[in-house]
Residue, then its C-alpha position, 0 to 999 in steps of 0.5 A: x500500500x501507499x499512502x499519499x499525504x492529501x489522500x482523505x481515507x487511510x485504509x488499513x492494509x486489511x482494508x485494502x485487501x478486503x475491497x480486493x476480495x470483494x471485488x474478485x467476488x463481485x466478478x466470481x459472482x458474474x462469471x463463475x457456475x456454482x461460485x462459493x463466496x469467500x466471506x472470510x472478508x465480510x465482517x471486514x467490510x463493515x468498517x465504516x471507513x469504507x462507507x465513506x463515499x471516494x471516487x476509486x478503479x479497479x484495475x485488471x492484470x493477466x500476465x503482466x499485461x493490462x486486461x481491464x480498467x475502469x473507474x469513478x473519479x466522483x465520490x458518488x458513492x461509498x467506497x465499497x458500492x463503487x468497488x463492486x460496480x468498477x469491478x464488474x465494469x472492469x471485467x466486462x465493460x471496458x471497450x478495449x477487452x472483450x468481457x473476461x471469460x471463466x477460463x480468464x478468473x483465475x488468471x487475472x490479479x486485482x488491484x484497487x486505487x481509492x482516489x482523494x478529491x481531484x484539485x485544480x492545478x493551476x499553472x501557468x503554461x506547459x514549462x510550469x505544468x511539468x514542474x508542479x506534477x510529482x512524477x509517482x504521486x500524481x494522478x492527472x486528469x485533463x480536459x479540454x472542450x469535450x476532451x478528457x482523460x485520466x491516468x492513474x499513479x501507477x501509470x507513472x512506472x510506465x512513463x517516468x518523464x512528465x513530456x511523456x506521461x503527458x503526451x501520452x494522457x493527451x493522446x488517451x483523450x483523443x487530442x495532439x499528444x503536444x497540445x499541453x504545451x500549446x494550449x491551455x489545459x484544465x488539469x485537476x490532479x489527485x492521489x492514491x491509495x493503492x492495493x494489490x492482489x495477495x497471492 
């Protein structure tokens, strides 16, 4: 787990793996003839820090390899009901992967992010933007016009360089990758607290 210092909830790595059961379960439930709920996590998921309404993803792996991603940026919702929903969201929805299949289940590793509240970075142009990101703290949200897009944290393992991790944000939201550096952007950024999957 890691905790980000503007990270509102402070979840236990107990929680945390809690909210990864139940997604898997969530999923199971979908997908899986004769599933038997693990219920070892439910009293667990009475903790009223989880009923706590934040925005969170649900995040799929199979190999190393992404396999599904889906996610709330609003806290709408309690963290375990926008768990359930991105989990199933994850795995059957995302426009990029054909839905999960049984063979796929046991395959695949979870992981859970519960977001803080997204903030307004102001900045002043595209020098200044890539000085104020924190390059492994910062999730970035980005619009323009209709436009918009997200990457994780954890995106940042994969693009290590601000240029490039937001070209590559401005390419995900269907615009020039160096429109960041030539037009003014709504950059809202936000953290983390991250869990993966105990195997």
């Amino acid at each position: 787990m890691k905790k980000k210092k503007n990270s509102k909830q402070h979840l236990t790595q107990k929680l945390g793996q809690a909210l990864i059961a139940l997604a898997r379960n969530s999923i199971s439930e979908r997908i899986a003839k004769n599933f038997q709920a693990d219920e070892s996590q439910d009293n667990i998921l009475e903790d009223k820090r989880l009923q706590a309404k934040s925005g969170t993803f649900v995040t799929l792996n199979k190999k190393g390899a992404l396999r599904g991603c889906i996610g709330s940026l609003k806290s709408s919702e309690t963290i375990i009901e926008s768990v359930k929903r991105n989990a199933l969201n994850a795995a059957f929805h995302d426009y990029r992967f054909d839905p999960l299949t049984p063979k796929e289940l046991d395959q695949v590793e979870i992981e859970v992010s519960v977001l803080s509240e997204p903030e307004i970075l102001k900045y002043e142009d595209g020098a200044d933007l890539i000085s104020k990101l924190k390059p492994g703290e910062d999730g970035v949200i980005i619009r323009h016009g209709a436009a918009r897009a997200t990457f994780l944290p954890q995106v940042w393992k994969q693009l290590s360089e601000p240029a490039e991790f937001l070209n590559h944000l401005c390419l995900k939201a269907g615009l020039a990758p160096d429109i960041w550096q030539t037009s003014k952007l709504e950059v809202l950024i936000y953290q983390v607290q991250y869990f993966e999957e105990k195997k």
